[in-house]
DSSP file (Angstrom, degrees, kcal/mol; ACC not computed):
  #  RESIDUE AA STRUCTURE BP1 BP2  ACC     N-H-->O    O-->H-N    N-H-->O    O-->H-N    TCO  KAPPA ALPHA  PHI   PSI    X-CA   Y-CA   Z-CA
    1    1 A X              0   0    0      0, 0.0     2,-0.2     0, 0.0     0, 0.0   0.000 360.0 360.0 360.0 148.7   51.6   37.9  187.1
    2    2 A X    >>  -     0   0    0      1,-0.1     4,-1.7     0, 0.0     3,-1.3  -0.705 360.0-102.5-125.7 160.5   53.9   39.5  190.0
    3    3 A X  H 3> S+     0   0    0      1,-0.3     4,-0.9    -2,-0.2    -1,-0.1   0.560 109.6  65.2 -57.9 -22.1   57.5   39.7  189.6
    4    4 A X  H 3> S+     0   0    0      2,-0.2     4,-1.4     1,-0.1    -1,-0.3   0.571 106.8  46.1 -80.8  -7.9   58.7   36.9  191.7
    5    5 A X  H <> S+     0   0    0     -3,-1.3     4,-3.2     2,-0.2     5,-0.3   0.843 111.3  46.6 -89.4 -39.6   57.1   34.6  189.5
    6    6 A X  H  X S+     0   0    0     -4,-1.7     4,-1.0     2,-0.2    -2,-0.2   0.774 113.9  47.6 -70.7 -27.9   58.1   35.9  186.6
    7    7 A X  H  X S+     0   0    0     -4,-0.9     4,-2.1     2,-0.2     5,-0.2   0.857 110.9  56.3 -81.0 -39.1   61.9   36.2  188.0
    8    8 A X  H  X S+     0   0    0     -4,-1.4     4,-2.2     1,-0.2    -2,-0.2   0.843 109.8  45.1 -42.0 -38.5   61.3   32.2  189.3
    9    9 A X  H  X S+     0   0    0     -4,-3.2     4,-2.0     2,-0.2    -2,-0.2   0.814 113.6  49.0 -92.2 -27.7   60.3   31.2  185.2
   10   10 A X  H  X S+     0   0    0     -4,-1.0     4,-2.0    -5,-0.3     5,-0.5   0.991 115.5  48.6 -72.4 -60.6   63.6   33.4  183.7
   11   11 A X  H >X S+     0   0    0     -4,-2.1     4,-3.2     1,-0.3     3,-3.0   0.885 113.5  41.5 -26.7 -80.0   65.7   31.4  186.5
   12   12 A X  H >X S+     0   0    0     -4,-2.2     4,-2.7     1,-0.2     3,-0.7   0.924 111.6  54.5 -49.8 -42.9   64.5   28.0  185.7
   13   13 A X  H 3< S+     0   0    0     -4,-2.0     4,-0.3     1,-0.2    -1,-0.2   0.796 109.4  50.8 -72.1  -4.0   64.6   28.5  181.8
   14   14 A X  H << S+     0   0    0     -3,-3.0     4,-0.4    -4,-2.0    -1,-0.2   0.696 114.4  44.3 -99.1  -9.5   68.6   29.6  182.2
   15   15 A X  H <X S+     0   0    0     -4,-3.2     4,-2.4    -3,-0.7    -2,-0.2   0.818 108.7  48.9 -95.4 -25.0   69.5   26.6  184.1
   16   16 A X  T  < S+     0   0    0     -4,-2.7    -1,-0.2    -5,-0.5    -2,-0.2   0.841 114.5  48.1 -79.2 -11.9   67.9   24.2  182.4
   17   17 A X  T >4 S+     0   0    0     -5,-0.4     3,-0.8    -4,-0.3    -1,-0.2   0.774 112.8  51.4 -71.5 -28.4   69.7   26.0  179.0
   18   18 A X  G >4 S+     0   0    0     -4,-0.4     3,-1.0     1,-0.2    -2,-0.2   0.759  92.8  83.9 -92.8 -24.9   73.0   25.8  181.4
   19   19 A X  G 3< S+     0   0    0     -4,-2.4     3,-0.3     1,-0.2    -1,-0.2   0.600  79.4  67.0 -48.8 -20.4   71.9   21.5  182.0
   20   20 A X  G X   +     0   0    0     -3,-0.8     3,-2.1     1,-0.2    -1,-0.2   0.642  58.7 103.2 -65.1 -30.9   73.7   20.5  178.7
   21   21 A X  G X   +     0   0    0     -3,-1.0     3,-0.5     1,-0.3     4,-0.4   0.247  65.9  81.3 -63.4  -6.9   77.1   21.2  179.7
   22   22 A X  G 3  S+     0   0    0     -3,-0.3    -1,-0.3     1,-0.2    35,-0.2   0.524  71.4  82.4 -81.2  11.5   77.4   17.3  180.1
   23   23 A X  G X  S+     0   0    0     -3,-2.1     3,-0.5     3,-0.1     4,-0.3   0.606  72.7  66.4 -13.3 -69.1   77.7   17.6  177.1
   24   24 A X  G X> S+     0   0    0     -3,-0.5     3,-2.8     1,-0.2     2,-2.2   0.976 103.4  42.7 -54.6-104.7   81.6   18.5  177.3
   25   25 A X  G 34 S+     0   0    0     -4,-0.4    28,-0.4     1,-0.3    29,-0.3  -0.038 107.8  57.6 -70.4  33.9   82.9   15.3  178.6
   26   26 A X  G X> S+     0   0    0     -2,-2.2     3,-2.0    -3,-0.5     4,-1.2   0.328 104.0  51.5 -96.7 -35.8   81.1   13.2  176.6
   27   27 A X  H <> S+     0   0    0     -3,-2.8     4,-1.9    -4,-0.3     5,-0.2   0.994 111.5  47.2 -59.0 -60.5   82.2   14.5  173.6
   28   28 A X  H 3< S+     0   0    0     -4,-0.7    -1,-0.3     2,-0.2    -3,-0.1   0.256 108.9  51.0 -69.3  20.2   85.6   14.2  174.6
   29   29 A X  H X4 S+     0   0    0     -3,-2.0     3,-3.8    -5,-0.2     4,-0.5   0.753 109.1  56.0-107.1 -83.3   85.3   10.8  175.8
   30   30 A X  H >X S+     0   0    0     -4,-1.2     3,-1.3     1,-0.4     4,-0.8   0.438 115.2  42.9  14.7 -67.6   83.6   10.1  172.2
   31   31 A X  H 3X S+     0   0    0     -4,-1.9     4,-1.7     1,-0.3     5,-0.4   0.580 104.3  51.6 -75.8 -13.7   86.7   11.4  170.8
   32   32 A X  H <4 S+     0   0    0     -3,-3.8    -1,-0.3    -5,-0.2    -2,-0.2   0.415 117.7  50.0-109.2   0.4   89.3   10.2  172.4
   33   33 A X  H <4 S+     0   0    0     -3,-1.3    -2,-0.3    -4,-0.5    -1,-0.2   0.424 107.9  52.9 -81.5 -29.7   87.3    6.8  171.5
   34   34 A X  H  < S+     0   0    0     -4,-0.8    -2,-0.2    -5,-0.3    -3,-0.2   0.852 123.7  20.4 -97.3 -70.4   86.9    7.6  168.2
   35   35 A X  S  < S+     0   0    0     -4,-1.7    -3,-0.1     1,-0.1    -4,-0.1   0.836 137.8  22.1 -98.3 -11.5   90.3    8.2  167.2
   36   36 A X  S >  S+     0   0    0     -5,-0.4     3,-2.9     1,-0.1     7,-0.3   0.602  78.0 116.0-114.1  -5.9   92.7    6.4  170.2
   37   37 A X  T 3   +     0   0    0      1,-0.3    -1,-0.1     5,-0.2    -4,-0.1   0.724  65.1  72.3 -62.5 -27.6   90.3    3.7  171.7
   38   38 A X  T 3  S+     0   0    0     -3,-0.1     2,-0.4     4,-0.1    -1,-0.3   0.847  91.1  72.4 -56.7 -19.3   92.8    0.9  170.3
   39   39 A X  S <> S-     0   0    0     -3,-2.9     4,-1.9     1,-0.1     5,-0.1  -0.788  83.5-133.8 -93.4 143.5   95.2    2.0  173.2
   40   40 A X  H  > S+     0   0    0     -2,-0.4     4,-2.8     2,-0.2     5,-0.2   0.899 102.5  52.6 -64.4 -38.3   94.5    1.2  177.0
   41   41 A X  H >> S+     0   0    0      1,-0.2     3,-2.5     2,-0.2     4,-0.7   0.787 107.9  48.3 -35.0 -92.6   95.2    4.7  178.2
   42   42 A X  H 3> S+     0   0    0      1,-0.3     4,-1.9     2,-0.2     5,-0.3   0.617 116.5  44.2 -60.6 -45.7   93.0    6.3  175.9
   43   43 A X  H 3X S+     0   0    0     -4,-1.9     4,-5.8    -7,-0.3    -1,-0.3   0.961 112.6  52.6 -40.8 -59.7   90.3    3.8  176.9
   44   44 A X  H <X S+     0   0    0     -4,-2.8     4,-2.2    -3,-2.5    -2,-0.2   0.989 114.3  44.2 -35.2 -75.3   91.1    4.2  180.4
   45   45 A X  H >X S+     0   0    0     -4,-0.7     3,-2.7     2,-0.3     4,-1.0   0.955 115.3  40.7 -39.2 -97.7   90.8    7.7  179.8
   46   46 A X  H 3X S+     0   0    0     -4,-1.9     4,-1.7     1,-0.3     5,-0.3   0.815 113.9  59.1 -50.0 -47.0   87.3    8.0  177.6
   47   47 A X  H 3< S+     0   0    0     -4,-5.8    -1,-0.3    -5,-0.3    -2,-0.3   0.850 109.7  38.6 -85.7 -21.6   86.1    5.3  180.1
   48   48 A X  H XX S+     0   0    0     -3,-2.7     4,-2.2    -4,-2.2     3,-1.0   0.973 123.2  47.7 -66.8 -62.0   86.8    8.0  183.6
   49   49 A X  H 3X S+     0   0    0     -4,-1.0     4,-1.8     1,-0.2    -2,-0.2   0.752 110.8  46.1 -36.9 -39.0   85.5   10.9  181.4
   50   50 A X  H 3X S+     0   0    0     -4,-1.7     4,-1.2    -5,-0.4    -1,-0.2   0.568 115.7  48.7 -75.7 -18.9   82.5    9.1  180.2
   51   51 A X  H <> S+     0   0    0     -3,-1.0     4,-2.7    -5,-0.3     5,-0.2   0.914 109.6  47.1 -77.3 -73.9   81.7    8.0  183.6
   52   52 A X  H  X S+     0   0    0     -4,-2.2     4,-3.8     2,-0.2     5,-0.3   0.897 115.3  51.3 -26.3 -60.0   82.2   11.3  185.2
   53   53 A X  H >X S+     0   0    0     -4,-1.8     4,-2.6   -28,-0.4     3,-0.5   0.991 109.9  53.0 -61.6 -57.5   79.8   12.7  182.0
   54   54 A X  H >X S+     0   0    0     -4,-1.2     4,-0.8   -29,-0.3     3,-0.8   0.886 106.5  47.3 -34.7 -68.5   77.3   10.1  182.8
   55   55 A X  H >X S+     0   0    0     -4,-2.7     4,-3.1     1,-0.3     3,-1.9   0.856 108.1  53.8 -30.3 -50.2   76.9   10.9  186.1
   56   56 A X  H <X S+     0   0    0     -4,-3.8     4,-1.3    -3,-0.5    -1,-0.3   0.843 108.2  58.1 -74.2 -19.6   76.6   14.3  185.4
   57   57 A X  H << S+     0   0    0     -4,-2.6    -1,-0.3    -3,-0.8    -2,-0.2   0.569  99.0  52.0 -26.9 -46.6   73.8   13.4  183.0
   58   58 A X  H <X S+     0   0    0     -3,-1.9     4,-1.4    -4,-0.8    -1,-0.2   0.743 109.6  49.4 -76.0 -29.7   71.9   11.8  185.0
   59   59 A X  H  X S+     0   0    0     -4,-3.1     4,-1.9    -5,-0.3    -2,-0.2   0.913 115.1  47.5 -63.2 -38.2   71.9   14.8  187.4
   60   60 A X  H  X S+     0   0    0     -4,-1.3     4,-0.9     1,-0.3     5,-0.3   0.715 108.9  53.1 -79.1 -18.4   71.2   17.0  184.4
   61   61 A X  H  > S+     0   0    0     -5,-0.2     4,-2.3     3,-0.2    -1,-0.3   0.960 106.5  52.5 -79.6 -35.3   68.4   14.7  183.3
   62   62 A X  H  X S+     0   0    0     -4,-1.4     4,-1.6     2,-0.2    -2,-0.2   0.993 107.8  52.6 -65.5 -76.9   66.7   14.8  186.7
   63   63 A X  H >X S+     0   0    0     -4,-1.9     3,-3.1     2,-0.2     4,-1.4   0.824 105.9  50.8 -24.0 -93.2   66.7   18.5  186.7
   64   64 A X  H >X S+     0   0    0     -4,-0.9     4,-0.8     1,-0.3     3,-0.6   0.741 110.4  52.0 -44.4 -86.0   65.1   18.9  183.4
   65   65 A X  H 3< S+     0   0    0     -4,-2.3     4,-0.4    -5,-0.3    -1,-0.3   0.729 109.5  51.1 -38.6 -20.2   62.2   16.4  184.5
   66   66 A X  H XX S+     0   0    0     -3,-3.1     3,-2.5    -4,-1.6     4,-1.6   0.963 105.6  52.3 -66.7 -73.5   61.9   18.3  187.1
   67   67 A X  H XX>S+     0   0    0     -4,-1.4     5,-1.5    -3,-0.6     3,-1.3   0.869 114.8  42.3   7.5 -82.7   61.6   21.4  185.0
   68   68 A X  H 3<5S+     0   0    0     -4,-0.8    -1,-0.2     1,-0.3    -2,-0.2   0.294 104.2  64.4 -88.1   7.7   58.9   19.9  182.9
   69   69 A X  H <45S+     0   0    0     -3,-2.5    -1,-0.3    -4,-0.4    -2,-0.2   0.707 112.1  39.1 -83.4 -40.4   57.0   18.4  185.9
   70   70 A X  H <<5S-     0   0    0     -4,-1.6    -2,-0.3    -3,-1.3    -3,-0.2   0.655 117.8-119.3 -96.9 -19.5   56.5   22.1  187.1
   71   71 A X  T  <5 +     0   0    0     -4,-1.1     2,-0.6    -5,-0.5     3,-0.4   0.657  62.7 145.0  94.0  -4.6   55.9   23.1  183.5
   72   72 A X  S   <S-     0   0    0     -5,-1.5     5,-0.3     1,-0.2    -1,-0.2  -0.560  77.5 -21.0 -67.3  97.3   58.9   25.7  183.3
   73   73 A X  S  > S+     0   0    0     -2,-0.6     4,-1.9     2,-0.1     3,-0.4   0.933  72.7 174.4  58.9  43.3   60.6   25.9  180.0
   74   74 A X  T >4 S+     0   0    0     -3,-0.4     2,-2.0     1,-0.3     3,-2.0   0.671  75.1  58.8 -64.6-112.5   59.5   22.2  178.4
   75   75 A X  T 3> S+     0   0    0      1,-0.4     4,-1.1     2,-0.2    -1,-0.3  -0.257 106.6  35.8 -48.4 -31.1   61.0   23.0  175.4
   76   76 A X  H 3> S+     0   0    0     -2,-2.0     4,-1.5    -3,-0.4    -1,-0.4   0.804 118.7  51.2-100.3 -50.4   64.3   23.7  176.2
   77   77 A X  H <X>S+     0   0    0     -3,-2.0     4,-3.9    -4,-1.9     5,-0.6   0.970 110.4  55.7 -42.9 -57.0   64.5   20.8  178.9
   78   78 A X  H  >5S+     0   0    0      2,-0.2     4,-1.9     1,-0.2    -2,-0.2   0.880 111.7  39.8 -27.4 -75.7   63.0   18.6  176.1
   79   79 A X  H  X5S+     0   0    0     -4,-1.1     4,-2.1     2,-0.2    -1,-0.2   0.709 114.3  51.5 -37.3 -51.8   65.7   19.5  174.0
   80   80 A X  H  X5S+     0   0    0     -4,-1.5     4,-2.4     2,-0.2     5,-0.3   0.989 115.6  44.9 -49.2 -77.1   68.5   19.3  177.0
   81   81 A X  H  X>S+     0   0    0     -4,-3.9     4,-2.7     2,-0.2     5,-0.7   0.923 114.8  50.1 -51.2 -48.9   67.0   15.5  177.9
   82   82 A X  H >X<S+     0   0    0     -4,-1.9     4,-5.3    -5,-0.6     3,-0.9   0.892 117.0  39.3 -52.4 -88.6   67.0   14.7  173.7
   83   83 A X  H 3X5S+     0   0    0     -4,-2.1     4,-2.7     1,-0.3     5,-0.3   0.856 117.2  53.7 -41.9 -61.8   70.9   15.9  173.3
   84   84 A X  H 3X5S+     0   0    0     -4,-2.4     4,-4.2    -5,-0.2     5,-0.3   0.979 113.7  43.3 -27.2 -69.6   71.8   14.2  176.9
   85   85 A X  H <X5S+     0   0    0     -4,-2.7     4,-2.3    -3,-0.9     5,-0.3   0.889 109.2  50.3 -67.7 -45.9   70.5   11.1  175.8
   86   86 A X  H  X<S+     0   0    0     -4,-5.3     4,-2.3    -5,-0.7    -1,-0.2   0.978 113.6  46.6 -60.1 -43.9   71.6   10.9  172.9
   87   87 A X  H  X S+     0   0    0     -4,-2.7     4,-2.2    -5,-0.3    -2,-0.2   0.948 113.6  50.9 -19.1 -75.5   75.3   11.7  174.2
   88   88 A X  H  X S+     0   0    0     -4,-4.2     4,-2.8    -5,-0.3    -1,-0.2   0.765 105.7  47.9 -62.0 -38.3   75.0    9.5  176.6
   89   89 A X  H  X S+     0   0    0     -4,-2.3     4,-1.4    -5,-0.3     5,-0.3   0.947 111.1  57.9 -77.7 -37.2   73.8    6.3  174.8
   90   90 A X  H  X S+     0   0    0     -4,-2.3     4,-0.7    -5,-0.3    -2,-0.2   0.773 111.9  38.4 -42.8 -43.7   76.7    7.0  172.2
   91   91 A X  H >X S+     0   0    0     -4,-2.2     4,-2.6     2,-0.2     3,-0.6   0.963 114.5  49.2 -73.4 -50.9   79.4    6.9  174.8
   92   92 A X  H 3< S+     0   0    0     -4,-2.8     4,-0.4     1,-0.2    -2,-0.2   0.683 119.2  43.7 -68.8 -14.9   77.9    4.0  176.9
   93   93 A X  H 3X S+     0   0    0     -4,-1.4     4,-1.8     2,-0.2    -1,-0.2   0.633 115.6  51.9-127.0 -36.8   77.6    2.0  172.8
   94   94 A X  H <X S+     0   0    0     -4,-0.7     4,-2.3    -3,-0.6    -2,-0.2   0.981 109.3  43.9 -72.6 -55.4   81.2    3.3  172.1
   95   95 A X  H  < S+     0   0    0     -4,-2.6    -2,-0.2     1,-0.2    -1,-0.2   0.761 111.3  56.2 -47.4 -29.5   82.7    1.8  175.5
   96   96 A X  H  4 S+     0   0    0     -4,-0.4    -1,-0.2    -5,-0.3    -2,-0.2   0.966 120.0  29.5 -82.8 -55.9   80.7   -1.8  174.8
   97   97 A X  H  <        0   0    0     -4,-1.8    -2,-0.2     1,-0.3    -1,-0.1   0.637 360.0 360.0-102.7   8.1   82.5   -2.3  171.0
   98   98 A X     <        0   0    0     -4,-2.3    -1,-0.3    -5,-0.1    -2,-0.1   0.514 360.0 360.0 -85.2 360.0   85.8   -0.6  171.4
């Protein structure tokens, strides 16, 4: 195995570790849902943030299929996609009954 390949598989497996990070503004849309979602700001609010995380979700989800298309670091994408999804269906299920 030559070194560029081997510096190509460290690459992919630290971005696709770094893919969660939509994480973040999900959470805080979740929370600001959770404990304020009876006021229209805070709804307002958790609903720009949650958008904004979605999006970036989707971006992150692509990447990690992409990932695991090439065969780089399924596990960790796997995991990334799992945690994403889950996130993600939790905000879009919070926005629907609050």
């Amino acid at each position: 195995m030559s070194d560029t390949s081997r510096l190509a598989r460290s690459e992919t497996k630290a971005s696709v570790r770094g893919d969660a990070w939509p994480v973040v503004p999900l959470a805080v849309a979740l929370l600001l849902l959770h404990t304020l979602g009876d006021q229209t700001w805070a709804y307002v609010t958790a609903a720009v943030v949650g958008g904004i995380g979605l999006l970036a979700s989707v971006i992150a989800l692509v990447e990690c299929v992409g990932a695991v298309k090439k065969g780089l670091a399924w596990t960790n994408a796997a995991w990334v996609i799992f945690v994403l999804l889950v996130a993600s269906c939790a905000v879009l299920y919070r926005l629907m009954v609050a």
